[in-house]
N, C-alpha and C positions, 0 to 999 in steps of 0.2 A: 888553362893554357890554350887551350880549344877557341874558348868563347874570345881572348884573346886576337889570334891566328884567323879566325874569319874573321873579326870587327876590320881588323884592319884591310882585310880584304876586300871585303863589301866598300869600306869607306874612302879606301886606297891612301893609308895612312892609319894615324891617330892611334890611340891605347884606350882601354876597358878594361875595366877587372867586376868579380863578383866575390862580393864579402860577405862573412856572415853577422849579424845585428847583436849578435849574442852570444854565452858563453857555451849553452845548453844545444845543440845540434839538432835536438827534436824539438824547440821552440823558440831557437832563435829565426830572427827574419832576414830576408835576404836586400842586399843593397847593389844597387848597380852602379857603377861611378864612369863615366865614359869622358874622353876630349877627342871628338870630331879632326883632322886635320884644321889647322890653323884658329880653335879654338880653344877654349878654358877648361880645365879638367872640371865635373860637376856633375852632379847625382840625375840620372836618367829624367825626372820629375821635371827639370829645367832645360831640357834639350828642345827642339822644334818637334812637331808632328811626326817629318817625314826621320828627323834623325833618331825618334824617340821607336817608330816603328821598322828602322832599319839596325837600329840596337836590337831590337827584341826578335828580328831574323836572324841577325847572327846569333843571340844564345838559343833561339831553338835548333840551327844546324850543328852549332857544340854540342849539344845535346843528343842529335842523331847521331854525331860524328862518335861520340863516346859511348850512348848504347841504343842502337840502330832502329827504327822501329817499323813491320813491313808495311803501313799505312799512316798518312798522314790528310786530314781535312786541313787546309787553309782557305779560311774566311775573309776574303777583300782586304789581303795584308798588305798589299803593295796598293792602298787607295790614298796614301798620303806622299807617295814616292814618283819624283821627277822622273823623267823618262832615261838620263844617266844613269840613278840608281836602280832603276828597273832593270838596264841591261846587266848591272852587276849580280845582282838577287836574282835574275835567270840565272844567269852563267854558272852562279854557285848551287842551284835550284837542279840544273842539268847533270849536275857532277854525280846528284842520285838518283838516276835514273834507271840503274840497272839495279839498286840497291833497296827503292821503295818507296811506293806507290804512293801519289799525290792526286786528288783531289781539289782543285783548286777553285773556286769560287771568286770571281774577276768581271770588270767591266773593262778591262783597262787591256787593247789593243795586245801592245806589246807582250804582256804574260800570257797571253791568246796563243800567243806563235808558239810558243814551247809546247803545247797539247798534242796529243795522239789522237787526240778524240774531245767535242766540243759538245755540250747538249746547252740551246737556249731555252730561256723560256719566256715564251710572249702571252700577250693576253687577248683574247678573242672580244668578240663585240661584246658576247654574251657574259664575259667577267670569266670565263673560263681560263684557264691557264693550260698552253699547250706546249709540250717539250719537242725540242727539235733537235735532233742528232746530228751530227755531224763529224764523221770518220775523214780524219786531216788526211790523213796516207791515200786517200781513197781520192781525195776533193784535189789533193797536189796532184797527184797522177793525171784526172780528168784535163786540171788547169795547160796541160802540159803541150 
């Protein structure tokens, strides 16, 4: 119901469901069947890049949404996602913010702006790799 209730809201539209492949719970497989607004209801495997990895944000926030977890790593999850659905995947991204802690790993501008705190990392002449911090509360204030 969850995975539901976000799809449609990440998508602004459309229906998802998650089924199970099997009769057995401890071995059956899971199927995702999504229809986008203004598209064909069809098994996640046929969806576009960007639709395929904005399905799979909405079932990982069902997933927090149902049982909560206090740290999350995301991996360049919004690197298939136009800059609309990026604003949408913030907005529901920000909704746990008080709830637990993300990690996000990003090239992508836009998901930048939701940080408390940024660390890059660049490369020296030397091949060395050097981290660079960067405290957003500190850098808006300065900018100010």
């Amino acid at each position: 119901e969850k995975f539901q209730e976000i799809f449609t809201i990440l998508f602004e539209g459309g229906q998802a469901e998650v089924t199970l492949t099997g009769e057995d719970v401890l071995t059956a497989g899971v199927q995702i069947i999504a229809r986008p607004p203004g598209k064909q209801r069809q098994a996640l495997s046929l969806l576009s890049g960007g639709e395929k990895a904005l399905t799979a944000v909405a079932l990982l926030f069902a997933i927090f949404e149902t049982r909560p977890s206090p740290f999350c790593l995301l991996d360049e999850i919004d690197a298939a996602l136009d800059d609309a659905n990026i604003e949408r995947y913030k907005a529901y991204l920000a909704s746990f913010r008080n709830r637990i802690q993300f990690i996000i790993i990003s090239h992508r501008k836009k998901t930048m702006e939701l940080a408390d705190f940024i660390y890059g990392v660049t490369m020296e002449k030397n091949t060395m790799s050097q981290i660079v911090p960067l405290e957003i509360k500190k850098a808006r204030k300065e900018h100010v």
